[in-house]
C-alpha positions in Angstrom: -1.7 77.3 99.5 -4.3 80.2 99.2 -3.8 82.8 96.0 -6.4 85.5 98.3 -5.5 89.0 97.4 -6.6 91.2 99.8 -9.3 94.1 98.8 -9.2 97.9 99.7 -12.3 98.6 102.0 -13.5 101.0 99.3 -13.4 98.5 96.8 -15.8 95.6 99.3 -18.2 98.3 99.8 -18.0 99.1 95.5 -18.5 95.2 95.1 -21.6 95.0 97.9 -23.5 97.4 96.5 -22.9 96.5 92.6 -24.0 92.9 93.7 -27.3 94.7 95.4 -28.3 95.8 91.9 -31.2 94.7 89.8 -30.4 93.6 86.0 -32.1 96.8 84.4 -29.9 99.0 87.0 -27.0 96.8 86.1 -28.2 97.5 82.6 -28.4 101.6 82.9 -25.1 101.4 84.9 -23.3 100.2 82.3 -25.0 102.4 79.7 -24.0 105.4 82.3 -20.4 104.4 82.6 -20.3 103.9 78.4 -21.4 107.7 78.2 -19.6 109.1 81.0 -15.9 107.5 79.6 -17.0 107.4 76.1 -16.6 103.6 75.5 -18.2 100.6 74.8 -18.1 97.8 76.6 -18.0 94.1 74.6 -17.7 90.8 75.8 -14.0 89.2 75.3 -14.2 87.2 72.7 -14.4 83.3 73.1 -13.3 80.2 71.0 -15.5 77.5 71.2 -15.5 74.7 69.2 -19.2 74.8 67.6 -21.2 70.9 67.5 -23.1 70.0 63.9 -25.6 71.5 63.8 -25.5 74.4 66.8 -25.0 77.0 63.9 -28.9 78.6 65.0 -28.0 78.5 68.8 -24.7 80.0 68.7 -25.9 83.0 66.9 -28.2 83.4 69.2 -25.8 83.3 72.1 -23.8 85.6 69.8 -26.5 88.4 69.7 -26.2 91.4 72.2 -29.4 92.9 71.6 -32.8 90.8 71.3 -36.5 91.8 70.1 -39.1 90.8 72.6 -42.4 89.1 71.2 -45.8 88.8 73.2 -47.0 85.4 71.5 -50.0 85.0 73.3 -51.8 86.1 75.8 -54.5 83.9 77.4 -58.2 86.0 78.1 -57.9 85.5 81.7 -54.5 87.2 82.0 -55.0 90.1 79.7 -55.0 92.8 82.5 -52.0 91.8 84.5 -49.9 91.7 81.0 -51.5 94.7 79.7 -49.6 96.2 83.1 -46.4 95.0 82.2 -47.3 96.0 79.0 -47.6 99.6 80.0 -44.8 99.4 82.3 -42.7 98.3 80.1 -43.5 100.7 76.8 -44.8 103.8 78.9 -48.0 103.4 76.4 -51.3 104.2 77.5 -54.0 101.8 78.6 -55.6 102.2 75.1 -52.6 101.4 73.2 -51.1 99.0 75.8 -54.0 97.4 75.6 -54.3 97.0 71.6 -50.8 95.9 71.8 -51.4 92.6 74.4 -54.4 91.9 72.2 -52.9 92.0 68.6 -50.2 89.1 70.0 -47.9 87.9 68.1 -46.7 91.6 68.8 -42.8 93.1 69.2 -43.0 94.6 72.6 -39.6 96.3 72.1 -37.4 95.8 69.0 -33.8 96.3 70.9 -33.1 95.7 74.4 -29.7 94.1 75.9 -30.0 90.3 77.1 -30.0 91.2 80.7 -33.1 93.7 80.2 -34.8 91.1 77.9 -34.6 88.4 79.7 -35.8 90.7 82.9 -38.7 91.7 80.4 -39.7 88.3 79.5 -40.0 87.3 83.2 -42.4 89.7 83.6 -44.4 88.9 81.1 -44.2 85.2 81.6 -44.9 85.9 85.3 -48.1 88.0 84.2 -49.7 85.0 81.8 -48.0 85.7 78.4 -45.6 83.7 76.1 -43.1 85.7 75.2 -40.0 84.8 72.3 -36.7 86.5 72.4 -34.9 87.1 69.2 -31.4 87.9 68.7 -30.6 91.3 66.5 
């Protein structure tokens, strides 16, 4: 026996295009809807019971917000992560730049998992190693 529920054709279209969204858009839509209703949105809260010794992972899964870290970045990538770099920070080429090549460096102290982990993509994708750490 099928529990379906059948959806409003307003609400398939909402759900098609939310799913069409990229994690920073998902990100600033979320942001949006927290100013525009004057809320904030938190995950519900979970009870897991916790193995010895996973004390450092599950704070990590606990933060919301993580720092991003350029840990290196190898001579023949610097240009493409100097890019992201810039993309990223809105820095000029001078600064962006300084910034690749001072690594280990905080790229951006706050950003919100989805957005990290977006951001450390990129980096990765570019040449860098890149840490995430929760705040």
């Amino acid at each position: 026996m099928s529990t379906e529920t059948k959806t409003s054709p307003k609400l398939e279209k909402l759900v098609k295009e939310l799913s069409e969204l990229t994690v920073l858009e998902m990100a600033e839509l979320k942001t949006a809807l927290e100013d525009t209703w004057g809320v904030e949105a938190a995950a519900a809260p979970v009870a897991i019971a916790a193995a010895p010794g996973a004390a450092a992972e599950e704070a990590e899964e606990e933060a919301t917000d993580f720092e991003i870290t350029i840990t290196e970045v190898p001579a023949d990538k610097k240009i493409a992560v100097i890019k992201i770099v810039r993309e990223i920070t809105g820095l000029g080429l001078k600064e962006a730049k300084e910034m690749s090549e001072s690594a280990p460096k905080v790229i951006k102290d706050k950003a919100p998992k989805a957005e990290a982990d977006e951001i450390k993509g990129k980096l990765e994708a570019a040449g860098a190693k890149v840490t995430l750490k929760g705040v």
